[in-house]
C-alpha positions in Angstrom: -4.1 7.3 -49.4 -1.4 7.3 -51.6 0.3 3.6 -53.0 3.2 2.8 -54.7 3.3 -0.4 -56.2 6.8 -2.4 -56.9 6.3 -5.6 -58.9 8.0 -8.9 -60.2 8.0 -8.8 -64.0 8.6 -12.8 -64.3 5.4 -14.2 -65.7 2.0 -11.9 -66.2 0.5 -13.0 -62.9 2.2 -10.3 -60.3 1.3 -7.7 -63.3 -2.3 -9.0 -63.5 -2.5 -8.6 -59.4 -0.9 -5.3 -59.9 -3.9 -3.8 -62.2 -6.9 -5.6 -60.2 -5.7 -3.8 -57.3 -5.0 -0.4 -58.4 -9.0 -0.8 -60.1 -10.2 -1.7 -56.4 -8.3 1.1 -54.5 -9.4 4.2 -57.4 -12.7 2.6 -56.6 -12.7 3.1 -53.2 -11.0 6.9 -52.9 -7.4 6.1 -53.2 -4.3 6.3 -55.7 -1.7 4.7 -57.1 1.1 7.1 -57.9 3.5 5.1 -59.4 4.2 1.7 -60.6 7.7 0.4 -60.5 8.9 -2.8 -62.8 11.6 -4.9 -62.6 12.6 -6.5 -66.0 15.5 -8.6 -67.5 17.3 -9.3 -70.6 15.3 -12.2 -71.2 11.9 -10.8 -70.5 9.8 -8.5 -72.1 7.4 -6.2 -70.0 4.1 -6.8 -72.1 2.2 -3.9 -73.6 -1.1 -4.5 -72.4 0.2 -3.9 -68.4 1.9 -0.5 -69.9 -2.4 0.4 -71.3 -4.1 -1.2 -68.2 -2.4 0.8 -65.5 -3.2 3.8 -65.0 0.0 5.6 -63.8 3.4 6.1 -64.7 5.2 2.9 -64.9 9.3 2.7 -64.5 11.5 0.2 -64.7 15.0 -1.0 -62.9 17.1 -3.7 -63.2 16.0 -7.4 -61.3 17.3 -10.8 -60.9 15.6 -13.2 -62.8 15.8 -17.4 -63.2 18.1 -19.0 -66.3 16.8 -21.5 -68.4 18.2 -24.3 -69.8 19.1 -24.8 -73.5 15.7 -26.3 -74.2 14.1 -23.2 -72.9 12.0 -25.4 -70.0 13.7 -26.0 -67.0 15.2 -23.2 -64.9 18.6 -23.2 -63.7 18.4 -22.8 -59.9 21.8 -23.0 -59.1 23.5 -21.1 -62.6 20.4 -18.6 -61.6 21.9 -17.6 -58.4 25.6 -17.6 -59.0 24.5 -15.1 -62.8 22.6 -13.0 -60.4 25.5 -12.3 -57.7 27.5 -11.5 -60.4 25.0 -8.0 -60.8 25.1 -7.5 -57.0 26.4 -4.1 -58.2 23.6 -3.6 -60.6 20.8 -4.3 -58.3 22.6 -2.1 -55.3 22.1 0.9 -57.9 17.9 -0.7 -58.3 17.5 -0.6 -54.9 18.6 3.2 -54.7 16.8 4.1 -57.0 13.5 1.8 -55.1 14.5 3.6 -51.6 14.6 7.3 -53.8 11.5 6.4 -55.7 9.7 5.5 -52.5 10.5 9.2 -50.5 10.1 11.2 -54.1 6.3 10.1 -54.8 5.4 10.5 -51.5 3.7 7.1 -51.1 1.9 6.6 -47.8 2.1 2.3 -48.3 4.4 0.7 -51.0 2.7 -2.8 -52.0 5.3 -5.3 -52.8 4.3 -8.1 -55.5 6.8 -10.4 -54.6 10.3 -8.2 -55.8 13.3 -9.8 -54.2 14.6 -6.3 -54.1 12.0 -4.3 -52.5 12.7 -6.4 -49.5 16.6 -6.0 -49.8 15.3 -1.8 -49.7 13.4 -2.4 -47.1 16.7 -4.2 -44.8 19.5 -1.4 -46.4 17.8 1.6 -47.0 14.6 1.1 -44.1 11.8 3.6 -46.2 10.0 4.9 -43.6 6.9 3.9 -45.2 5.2 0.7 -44.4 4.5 -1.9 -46.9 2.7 -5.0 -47.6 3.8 -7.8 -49.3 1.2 -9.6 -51.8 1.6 -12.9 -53.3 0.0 -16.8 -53.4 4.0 -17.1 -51.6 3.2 -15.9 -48.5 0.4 -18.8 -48.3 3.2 -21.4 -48.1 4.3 -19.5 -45.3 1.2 -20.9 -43.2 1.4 -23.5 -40.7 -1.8 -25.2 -42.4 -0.7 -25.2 -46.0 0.1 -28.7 -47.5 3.3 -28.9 -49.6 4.2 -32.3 -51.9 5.6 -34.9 -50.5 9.7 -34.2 -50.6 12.1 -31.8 -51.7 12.4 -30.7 -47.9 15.3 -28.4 -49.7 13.5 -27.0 -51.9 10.6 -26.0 -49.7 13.3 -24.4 -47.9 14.5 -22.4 -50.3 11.3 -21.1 -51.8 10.5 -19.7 -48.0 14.0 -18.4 -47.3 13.3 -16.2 -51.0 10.0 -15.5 -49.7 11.3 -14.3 -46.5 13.7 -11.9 -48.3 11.3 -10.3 -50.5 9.3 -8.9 -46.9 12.1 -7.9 -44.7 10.2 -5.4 -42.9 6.9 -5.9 -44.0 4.2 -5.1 -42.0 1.6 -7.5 -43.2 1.8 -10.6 -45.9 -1.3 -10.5 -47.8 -1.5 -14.3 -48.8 -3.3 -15.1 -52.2 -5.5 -18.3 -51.7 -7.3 -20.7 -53.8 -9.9 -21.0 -50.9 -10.6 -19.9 -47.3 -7.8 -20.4 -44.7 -7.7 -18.6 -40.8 -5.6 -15.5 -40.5 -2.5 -16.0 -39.0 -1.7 -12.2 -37.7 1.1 -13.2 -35.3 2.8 -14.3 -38.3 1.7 -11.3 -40.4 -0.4 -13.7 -42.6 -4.1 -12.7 -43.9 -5.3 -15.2 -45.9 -7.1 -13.3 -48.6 -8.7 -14.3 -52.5 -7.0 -14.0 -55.7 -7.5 -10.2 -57.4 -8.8 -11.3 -60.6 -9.0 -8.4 -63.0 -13.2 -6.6 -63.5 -12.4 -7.9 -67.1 -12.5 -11.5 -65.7 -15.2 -10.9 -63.6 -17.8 -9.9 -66.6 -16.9 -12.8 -69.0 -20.0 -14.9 -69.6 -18.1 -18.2 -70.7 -19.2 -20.5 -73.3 -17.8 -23.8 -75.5 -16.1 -23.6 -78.7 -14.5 -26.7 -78.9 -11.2 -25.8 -78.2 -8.1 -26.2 -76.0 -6.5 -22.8 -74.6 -3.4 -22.6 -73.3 -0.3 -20.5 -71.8 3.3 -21.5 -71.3 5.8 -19.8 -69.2 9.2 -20.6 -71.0 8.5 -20.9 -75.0 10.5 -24.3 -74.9 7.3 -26.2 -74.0 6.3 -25.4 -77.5 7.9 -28.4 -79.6 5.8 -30.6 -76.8 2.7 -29.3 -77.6 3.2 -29.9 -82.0 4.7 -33.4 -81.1 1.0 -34.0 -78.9 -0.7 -32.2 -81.7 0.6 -34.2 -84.5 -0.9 -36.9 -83.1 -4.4 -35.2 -82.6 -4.6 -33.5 -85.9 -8.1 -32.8 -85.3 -8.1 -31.1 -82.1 -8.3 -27.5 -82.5 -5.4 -26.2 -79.8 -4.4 -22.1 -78.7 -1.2 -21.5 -77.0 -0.1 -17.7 -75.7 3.3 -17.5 -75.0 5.9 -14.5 -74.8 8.4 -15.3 -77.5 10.1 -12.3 -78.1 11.1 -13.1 -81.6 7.4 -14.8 -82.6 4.9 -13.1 -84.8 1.4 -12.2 -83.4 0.2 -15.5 -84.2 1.4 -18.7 -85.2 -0.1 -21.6 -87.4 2.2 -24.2 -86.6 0.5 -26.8 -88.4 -3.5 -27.4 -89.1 -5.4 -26.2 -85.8 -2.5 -25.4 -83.5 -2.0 -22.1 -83.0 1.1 -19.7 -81.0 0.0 -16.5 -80.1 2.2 -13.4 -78.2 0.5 -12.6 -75.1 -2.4 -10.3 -75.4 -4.4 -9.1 -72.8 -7.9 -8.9 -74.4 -7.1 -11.8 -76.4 -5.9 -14.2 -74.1 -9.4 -13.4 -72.2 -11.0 -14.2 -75.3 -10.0 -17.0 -76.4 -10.2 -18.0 -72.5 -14.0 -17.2 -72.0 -14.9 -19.6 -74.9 -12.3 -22.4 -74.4 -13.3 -26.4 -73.4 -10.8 -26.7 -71.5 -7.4 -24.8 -70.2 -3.9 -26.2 -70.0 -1.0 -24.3 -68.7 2.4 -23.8 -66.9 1.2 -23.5 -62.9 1.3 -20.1 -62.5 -1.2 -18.7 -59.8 -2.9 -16.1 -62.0 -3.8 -18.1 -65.1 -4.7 -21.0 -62.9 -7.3 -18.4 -61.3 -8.4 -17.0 -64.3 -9.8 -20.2 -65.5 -11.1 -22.2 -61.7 -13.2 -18.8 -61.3 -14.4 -19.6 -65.6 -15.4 -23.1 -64.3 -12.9 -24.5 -66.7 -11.5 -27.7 -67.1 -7.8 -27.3 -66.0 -4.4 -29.2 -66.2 -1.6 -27.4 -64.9 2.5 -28.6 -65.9 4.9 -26.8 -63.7 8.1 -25.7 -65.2 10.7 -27.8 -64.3 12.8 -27.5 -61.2 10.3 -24.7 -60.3 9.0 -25.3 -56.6 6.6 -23.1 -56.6 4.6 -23.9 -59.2 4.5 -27.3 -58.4 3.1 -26.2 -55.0 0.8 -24.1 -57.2 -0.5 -27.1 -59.2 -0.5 -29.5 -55.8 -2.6 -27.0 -53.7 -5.0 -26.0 -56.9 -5.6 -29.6 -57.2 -6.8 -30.1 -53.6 -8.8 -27.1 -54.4 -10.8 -29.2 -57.1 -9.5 -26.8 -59.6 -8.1 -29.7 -62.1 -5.1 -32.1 -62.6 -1.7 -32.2 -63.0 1.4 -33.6 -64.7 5.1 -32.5 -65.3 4.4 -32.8 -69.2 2.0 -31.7 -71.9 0.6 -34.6 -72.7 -3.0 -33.3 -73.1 -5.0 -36.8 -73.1 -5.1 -36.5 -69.7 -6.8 -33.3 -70.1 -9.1 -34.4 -73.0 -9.6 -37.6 -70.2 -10.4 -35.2 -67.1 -12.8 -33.0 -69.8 -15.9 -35.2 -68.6 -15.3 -36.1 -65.1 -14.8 -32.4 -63.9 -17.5 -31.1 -61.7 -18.1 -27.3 -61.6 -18.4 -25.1 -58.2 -19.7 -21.8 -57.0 -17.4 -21.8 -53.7 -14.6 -20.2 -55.7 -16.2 -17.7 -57.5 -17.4 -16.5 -54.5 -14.6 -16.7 -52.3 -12.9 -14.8 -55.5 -15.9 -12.3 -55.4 -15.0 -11.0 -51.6 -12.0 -9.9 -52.8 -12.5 -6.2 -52.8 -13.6 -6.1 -49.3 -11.3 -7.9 -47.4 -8.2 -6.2 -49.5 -9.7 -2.2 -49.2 -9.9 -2.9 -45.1 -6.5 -4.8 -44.7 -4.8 -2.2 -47.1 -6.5 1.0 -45.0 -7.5 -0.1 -41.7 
């Protein structure tokens, strides 16, 4: 069968997801013809997703969140209103989408949670199916647990959610552990697709912290921490556009541009992980049996859903700053598992028979 693959580029994860399946499918007889990308002004598309896939990769125009002035917190509101302003921008993405779709004639389009695949889906109505993938569609369950509050919020997340699937004939939903299919919902409860590259580390303890942060404003938190821990040897990846490769910010903390191979790396022999509560990374290090404490961006919903349901998961702790003594604290009370790595290890299976069944 032949996939076309339309991906988010906010954050690595959805690119990560995007590469981990296209691996499992060649394995298994199929191909990916095309990869399509949506990027922004304010993010850059990192080089290692252009040398891991294995297809022609193009990019349109997407919306994408605002940030404050501290280069933390995203703008929710300012987001939307900067976004409707491009309506007539994104009605020329989605043409191209609904062209791209008939030209490489896909037989299924996998959507990795693009707002406008779904909006090309309700105009345009492909006449290929698609499937939607994303640790989204989970919160979409009647079972899942959100955080107390922020009823408004939650409703917002799932009405965004909602519009990235218009159409969709299935919601594959990305899970930290087991869950019942939902099918008269269109939910299939199915493991995280962590990359082979993950699956073959052997992890061991250098005596460091690792770390990855979404918006590059969470930086001056980690040197004010750091100043105080001189001692502690500390790696951050970040995307910085306008950072060198690496960055000795003072004695033993080090920035470094997000690198594929490196940021498994340094990963693999890491003490412990600490990073903005993105699904992927989160994944990357519960299946390394690392210690984990996750900050979610502010005013982003879903990571702090992330962080809440990873915690019940006994994948680590959270808190909404870096203030890494509670991760040097949680260091020797954490308890490693095999039920996640092999929950994570079924992976291939149950996505190969949803995907051609």
């Amino acid at each position: 069968m032949r996939f076309l693959f339309i991906v988010q580029g906010e954050g690595r994860g959805h690119m990560t997801q995007a590469i981990s399946l296209q691996d499992m499918l060649t394995r298994n007889g199929h191909e990916v013809v095309e990869v399509l990308v949506g990027k922004s002004a304010r993010r850059e598309i990192p080089s290692f997703f252009y040398q891991k896939i294995k297809c022609d990769v193009k990019t349109y125009e997407s919306p994408n969140f605002l940030v404050g002035s501290d280069n933390k917190k995203i703008l929710l509101f300012q987001s939307i209103l900067y976004n409707l302003q491009k309506f007539r921008t994104f009605l020329k993405s989605m043409r191209f989408i609904a062209n791209r779709i008939i030209e490489t004639r896909a037989d299924i389009v996998i959507n990795y949670y693009e707002l406008l695949a779904g909006f090309t889906y309700l105009f345009h109505n492909p006449k290929v199916p698609y499937f939607c993938i994303g640790h989204q569609f989970l919160l979409l369950h009647p079972e899942f647990i959100f955080p107390k509050g922020k009823r408004i919020d939650r409703f917002l997340l799932n009405f965004n959610t909602l519009m990235t699937s218009f159409r969709a004939k299935k919601f594959l939903a990305l899970s930290f552990k087991y869950m019942p299919d939902r099918p008269s919902r269109k939910i299939y409860v199915v493991p995280p697709l962590l990359r082979k590259e993950v699956l073959e580390l052997v992890p061991s303890n250098k005596n460091y912290i690792l770390g990855y942060m979404l918006n590059a404003g969470y930086g001056d938190e980690i040197i004010k921490w750091h100043e105080r821990h001189p001692e502690q040897i500390t790696h951050f990846f970040w995307d910085k556009k306008d950072a060198p490769e690496e960055l000795e910010a003072c004695p033993n903390l080090f920035f470094h541009r997000i690198s594929d191979v490196k940021f498994l790396e340094y990963m693999k022999d890491c003490t412990a992980f600490s990073s903005t509560a993105g699904f992927e990374s989160v994944c990357e290090a519960f299946y390394l049996q690392k210690p984990i404490m996750m900050v979610p961006t502010g005013n982003h919903f879903e990571q702090e859903c992330n962080a809440f349901d990873a915690n019940r998961a006994g994948a680590g702790i959270y808190d909404f700053a870096f203030n890494l003594d509670l991760l040097l604290d949680f260091i020797p009370q954490y308890r490693k598992s095999d039920e996640f790595p092999l929950w994570v290890r079924s992976a291939e299976e149950k996505f190969i028979k949803l995907l051609t069944e």
